[in-house]
SEKOLNU-515270 format. One line per field, with one value per residue (C-alpha): residue number from 0; x negated, y, z negated; residue in one letter. Coordinates in steps of 0.2 Angstrom, whole numbers, m for minus. Example, Ala and Ser with C-alpha at 12.3 -4.5 7.8 and 13.67 -1.06 7.14 Angstrom:
<nodes>
k	c(0,1)
east	c(m62,m68)
north	c(m22,m5)
up	c(m39,m36)
r	c(A,S)
</nodes>
This chain:
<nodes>
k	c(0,1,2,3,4,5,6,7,8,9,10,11,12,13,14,15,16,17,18,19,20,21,22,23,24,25,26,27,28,29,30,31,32,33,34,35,36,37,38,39,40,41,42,43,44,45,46,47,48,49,50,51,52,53,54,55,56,57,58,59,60,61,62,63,64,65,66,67,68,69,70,71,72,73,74,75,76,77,78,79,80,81,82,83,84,85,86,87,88,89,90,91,92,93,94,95,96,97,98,99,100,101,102,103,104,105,106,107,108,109,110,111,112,113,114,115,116,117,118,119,120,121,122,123,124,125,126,127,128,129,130,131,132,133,134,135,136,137,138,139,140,141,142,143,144,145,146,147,148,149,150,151,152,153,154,155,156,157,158,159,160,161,162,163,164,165,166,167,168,169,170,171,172,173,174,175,176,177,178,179,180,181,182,183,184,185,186,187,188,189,190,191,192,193,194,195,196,197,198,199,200,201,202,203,204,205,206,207,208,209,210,211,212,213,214,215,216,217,218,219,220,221,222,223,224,225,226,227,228,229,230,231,232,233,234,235,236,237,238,239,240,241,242,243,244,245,246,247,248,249,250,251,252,253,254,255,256,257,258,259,260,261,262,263,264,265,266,267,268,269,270,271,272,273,274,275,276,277,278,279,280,281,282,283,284,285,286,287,288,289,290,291,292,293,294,295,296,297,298,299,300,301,302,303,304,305,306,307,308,309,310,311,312,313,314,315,316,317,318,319,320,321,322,323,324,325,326,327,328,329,330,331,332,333,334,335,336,337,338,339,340,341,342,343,344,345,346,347,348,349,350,351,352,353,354,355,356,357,358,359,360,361,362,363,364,365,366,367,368,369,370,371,372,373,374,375,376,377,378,379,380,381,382,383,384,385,386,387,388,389,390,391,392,393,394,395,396,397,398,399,400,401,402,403,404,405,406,407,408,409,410,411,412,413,414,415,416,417,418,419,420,421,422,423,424,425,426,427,428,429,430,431,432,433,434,435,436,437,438,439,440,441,442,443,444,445,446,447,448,449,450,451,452,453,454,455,456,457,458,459)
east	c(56,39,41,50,32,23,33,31,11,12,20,8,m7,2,3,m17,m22,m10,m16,m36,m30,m35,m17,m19,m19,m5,6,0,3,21,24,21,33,46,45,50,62,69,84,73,75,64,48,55,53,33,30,37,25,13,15,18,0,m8,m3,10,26,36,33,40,53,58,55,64,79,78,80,92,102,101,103,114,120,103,101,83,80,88,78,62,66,70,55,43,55,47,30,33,40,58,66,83,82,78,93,105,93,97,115,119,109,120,136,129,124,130,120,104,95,82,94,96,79,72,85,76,62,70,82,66,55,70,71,89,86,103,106,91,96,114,103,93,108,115,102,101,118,109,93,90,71,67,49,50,66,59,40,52,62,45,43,58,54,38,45,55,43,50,35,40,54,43,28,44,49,31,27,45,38,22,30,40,26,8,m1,10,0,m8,3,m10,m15,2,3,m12,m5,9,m1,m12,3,8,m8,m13,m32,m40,m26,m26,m46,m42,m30,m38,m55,m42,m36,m52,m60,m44,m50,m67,m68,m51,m59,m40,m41,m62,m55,m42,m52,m65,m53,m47,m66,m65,m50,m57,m75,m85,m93,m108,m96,m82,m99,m104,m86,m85,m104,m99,m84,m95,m107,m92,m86,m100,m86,m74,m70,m61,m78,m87,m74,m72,m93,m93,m82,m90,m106,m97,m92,m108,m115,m122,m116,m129,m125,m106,m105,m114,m104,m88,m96,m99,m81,m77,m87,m79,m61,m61,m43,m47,m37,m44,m60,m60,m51,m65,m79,m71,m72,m88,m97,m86,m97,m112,m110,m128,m129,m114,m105,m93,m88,m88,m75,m63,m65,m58,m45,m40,m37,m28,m17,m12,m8,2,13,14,23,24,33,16,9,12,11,m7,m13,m2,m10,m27,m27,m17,m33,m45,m36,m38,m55,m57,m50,m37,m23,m10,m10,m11,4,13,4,8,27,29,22,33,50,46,44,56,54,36,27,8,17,25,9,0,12,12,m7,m7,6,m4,m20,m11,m5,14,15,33,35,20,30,47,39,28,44,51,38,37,59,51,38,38,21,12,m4,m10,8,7,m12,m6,9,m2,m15,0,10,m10,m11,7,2,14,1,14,23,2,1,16,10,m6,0,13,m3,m14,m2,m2,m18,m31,m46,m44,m58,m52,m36,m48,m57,m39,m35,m52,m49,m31,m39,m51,m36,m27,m46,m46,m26,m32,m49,m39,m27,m41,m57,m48,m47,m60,m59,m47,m53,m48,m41,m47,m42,m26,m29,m29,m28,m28)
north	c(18,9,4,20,27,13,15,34,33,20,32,48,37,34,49,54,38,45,63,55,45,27,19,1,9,19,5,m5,9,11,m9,m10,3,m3,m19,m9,1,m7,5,21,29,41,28,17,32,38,19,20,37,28,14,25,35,17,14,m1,4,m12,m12,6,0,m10,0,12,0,m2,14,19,4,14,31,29,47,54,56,58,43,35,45,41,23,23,35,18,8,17,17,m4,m3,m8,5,m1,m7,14,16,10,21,35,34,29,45,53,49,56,73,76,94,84,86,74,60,65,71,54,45,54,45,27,28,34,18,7,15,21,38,43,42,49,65,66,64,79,89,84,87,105,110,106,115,123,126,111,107,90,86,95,83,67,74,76,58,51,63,56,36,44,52,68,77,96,95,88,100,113,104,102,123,125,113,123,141,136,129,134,123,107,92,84,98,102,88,80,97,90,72,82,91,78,67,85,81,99,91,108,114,100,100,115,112,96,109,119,105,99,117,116,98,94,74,70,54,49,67,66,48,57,70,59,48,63,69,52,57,74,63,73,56,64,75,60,49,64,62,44,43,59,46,34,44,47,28,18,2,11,m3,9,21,5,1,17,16,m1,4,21,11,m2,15,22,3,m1,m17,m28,m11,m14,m31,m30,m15,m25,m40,m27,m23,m40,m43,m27,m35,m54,m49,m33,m40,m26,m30,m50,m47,m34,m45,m61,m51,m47,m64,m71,m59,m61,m80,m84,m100,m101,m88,m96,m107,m89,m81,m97,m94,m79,m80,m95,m83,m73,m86,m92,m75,m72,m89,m82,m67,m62,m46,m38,m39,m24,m22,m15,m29,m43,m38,m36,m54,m63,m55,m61,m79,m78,m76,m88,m101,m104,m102,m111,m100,m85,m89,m89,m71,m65,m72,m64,m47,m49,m54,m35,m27,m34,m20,m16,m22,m24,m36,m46,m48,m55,m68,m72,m74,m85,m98,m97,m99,m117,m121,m117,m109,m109,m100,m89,m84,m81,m69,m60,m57,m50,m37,m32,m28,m16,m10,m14,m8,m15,m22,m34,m43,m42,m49,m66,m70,m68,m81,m91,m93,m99,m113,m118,m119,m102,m95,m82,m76,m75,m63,m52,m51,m45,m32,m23,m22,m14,m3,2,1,m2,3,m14,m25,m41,m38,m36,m52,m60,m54,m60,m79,m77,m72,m86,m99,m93,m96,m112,m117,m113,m125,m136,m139,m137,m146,m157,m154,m142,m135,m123,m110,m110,m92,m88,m85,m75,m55,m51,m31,m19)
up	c(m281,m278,m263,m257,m262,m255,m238,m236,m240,m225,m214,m219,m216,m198,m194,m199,m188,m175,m175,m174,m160,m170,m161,m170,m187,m185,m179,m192,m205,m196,m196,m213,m219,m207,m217,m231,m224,m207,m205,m202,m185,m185,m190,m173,m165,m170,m168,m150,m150,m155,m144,m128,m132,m133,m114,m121,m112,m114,m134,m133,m125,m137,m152,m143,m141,m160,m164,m153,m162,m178,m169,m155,m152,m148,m127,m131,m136,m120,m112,m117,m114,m98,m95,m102,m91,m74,m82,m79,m64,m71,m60,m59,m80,m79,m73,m83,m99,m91,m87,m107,m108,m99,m106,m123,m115,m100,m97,m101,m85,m91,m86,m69,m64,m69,m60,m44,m47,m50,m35,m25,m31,m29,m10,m14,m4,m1,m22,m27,m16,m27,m43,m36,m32,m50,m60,m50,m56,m76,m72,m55,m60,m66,m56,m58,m49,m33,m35,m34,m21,m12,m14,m9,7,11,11,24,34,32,28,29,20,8,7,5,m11,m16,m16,m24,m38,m37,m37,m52,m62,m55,m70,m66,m67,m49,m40,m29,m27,m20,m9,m3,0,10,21,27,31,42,50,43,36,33,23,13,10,2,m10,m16,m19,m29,m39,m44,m50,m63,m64,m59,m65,m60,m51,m40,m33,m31,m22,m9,m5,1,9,18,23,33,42,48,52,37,31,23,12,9,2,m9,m16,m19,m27,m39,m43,m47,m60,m70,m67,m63,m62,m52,m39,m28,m25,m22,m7,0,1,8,21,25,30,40,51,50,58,39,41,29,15,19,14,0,m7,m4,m15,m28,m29,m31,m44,m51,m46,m42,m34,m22,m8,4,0,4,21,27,18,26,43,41,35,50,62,55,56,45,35,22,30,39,23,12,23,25,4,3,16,6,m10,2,8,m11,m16,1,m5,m20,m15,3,0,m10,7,18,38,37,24,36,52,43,35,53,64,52,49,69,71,58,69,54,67,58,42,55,64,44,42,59,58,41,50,66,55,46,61,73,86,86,101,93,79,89,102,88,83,101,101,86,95,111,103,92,108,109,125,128,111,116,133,124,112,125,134,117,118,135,130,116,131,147,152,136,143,132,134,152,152,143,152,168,160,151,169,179,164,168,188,190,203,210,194,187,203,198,182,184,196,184,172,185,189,170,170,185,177,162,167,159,173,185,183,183,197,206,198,205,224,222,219,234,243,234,240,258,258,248,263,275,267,252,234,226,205,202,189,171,169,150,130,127,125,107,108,121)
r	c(X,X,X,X,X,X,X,X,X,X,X,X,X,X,X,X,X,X,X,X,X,X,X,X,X,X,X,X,X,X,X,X,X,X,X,X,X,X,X,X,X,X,X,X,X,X,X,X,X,X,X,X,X,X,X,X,X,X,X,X,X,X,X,X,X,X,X,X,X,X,X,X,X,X,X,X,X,X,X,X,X,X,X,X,X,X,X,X,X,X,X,X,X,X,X,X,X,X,X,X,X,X,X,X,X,X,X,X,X,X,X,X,X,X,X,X,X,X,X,X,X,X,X,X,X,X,X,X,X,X,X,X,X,X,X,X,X,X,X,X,X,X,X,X,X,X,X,X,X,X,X,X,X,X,X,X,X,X,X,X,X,X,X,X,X,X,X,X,X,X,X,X,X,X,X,X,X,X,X,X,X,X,X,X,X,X,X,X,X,X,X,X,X,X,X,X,X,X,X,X,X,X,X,X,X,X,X,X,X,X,X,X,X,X,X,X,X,X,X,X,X,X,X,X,X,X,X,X,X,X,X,X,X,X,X,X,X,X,X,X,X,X,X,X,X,X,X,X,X,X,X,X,X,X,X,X,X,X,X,X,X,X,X,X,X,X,X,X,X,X,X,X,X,X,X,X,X,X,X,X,X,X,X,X,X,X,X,X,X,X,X,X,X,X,X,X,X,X,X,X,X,X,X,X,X,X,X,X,X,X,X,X,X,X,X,X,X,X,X,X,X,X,X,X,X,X,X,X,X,X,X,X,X,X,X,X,X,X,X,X,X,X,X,X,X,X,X,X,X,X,X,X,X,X,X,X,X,X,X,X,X,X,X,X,X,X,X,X,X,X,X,X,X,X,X,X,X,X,X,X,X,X,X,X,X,X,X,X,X,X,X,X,X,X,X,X,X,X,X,X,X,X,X,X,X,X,X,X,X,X,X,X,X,X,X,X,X,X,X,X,X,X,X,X,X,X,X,X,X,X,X,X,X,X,X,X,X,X,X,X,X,X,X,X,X,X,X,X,X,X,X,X,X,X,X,X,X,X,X,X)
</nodes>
């Protein structure tokens, strides 16, 4: 009897703890009657409550798996688990939540809407669209349903069919959460900028120090070329965040356009002193220190390329096309060409029909000295686009260091004809003149130097 008391007292000063939002004393409270009573359901579940409101998903999870153990009827509870399980980034564990809580209620629409969401993470399109139409048949107004829809949308690139599940999400539920917002997100992908300045306006006066929307509205001013306006946004950020490394790098890189170069670097030190791992940031300080060349510089840059490189061997797949491409340039000028051509090979294997990926893992093997390899993967790209100039410029400087004088000529005339205005071709094509001079005073005079034709073209 005592220790029924004992255990009860524990769980009403839980939820007093709980209700004052002290989390670690109401878990405690909750633990302690648990060790009481462990066969309680109900006190798993305010510890997985309690655990949820504290931002410690995982320990939900498995507070949730304990009660379910002593409650294994309730779809709820399934529910909710695999609800933590996203929050973790365990999509497919999600899954197999939901479809227990399926097979205890099949009308729950809960189970499938969520299922939206985890198929769409997982990048299982085609399913998250029958969890959509499943979970209409449950509850056709169920807002929710149409915001993961509009995700799985945008992964696609199907961007109206997306703003049209966004304003259906929004016409069901005006005070959704971040609908605006998201609307927002939409319509700037549409390339409809004004429209979505406006609704990230309106999602703010319901919301005025939500800092991610403060954040992509000012990342949107940039787009539309309002910088005054996008650095009032990201320094209001930083008066309700002063740490907030984000603001910090959206400021760094708004100077760096605005030719701020010495505030540039410094704001991206700041953010990594805010965030030793802000990848971003080290590529574009690296870049920068590499321009500016000063005592020490070169040394710092090849540092944090180097913290790139280890977290790139770590796990390669964490690493976009943008961040790829960004790091391989950089590794470029950096003279580190070896780790370049492992960045740029990594890029060009992800994008196996894009032209500009494969031209930079043909720079990197020219530039190490693997011409063949260079020509073969040139020749790969001018396959994808014939009238790629950059492509065309280094198998013309490629075929002059081989002694391929004619095939040089033909190459440099398919890029003129692309493009007779590029100056770099120009000069080519004067070196190439100036050989055919130097053939004819060569047979008439004896030998004379021939003329070292140049660096392979990075960019166009």
């Amino acid at each position: 009897m005592n220790d029924w008391v004992d255990a009860e007292g524990h769980v009403e000063r839980a939820h007093q703890a709980f209700e004052a939002g002290r989390w670690a004393d109401a878990e405690s409270a909750l633990r302690e009657a648990l060790a009481i009573d462990p066969e309680r359901a109900e006190w798993h579940f305010n510890l997985a409550l309690t655990l949820e409101a504290a931002g410690r998903y995982e320990d939900a999870v498995r507070a949730l798996a304990d009660c379910h153990t002593l409650q294994p009827d309730d779809a709820q509870i399934a529910i909710m688990a695999g609800i933590n399980l996203l929050r973790t980034n365990q999509a497919r564990e999600a899954i197999g939540w939901f479809e227990r809580a399926e097979r205890l209620d099949a009308h729950n629409a809960a189970s499938f809407v969520n299922r939206v969401e985890a198929y769409q993470r997982l990048g299982d399109h085609e399913q998250a669209e029958v969890m959509f139409y499943m979970a209409q048949q449950c509850d056709p107004k169920n807002p929710d349903a149409y915001v993961f829809l509009a995700d799985s949308l945008l992964a696609r690139g199907m961007h109206e069919k997306a703003v049209w599940c966004l304003r259906e999400a929004a016409t069901l539920d005006p005070g959704l959460p971040g609908i605006h917002a998201r609307l927002a997100d939409a319509y700037a992908a549409t390339g409809r900028l004004e429209r979505a300045r406006q609704l990230f306006l309106r999602e703010l006066r319901n919301d005025p120090g939500d800092i991610a929307t403060l954040l992509d509205l000012g990342c949107l001013l940039v787009r539309m070329n309002r910088l005054p306006e996008a650095g009032e946004k990201f320094r209001r950020v930083l008066e309700l965040e002063t740490d907030n490394p984000d603001a910090h790098f959206y400021l760094a890189d708004l100077a760096e356009r605005q030719g701020l170069i010495d505030s540039a670097r410094d704001q991206f030190a700041v953010v990594l002193r805010l965030n030793q791992k802000h990848a971003p940031a080290r590529r574009r300080l690296a870049g920068l220190l590499l321009e500016r060349r000063g005592e020490g510089d070169g040394e710092a840059a090849r540092e944090l390329l180097m913290q790139e490189l280890e977290d790139f061997n770590q796990n390669a797949g964490a690493f976009d096309a943008d961040a790829l491409e960004s790091l391989g340039r950089t590794l470029l000028t950096a003279s580190m060409t070896g780790e370049a051509r492992r960045v740029l090979g990594r890029l060009a294997d992800l994008h196996p029909n894009d032209a500009p990926s494969q031209h930079l893992l043909s720079v990197s093997l020219f530039e190490l000295g693997e011409r063949e390899a260079g020509m073969d993967v040139c020749r790969r790209v001018l396959k994808i686009d014939a009238k790629y100039v950059p492509a065309l410029h280094n198998m013309a400087v490629a075929c002059m260091l081989e002694g391929q004088w004619s095939k040089a000529r033909y190459w440099v005339h398919q890029a003129l004809l692309v493009d007779p205005d590029d100056g770099a071709l120009r000069r080519l094509r004067l070196k190439l003149r100036l050989h055919a001079l130097a053939e004819v005073s060569t047979w008439l005079m004896g030998p004379v130097r021939l003329l070292w034709p140049g660096r392979p073209r990075r960019t166009a």
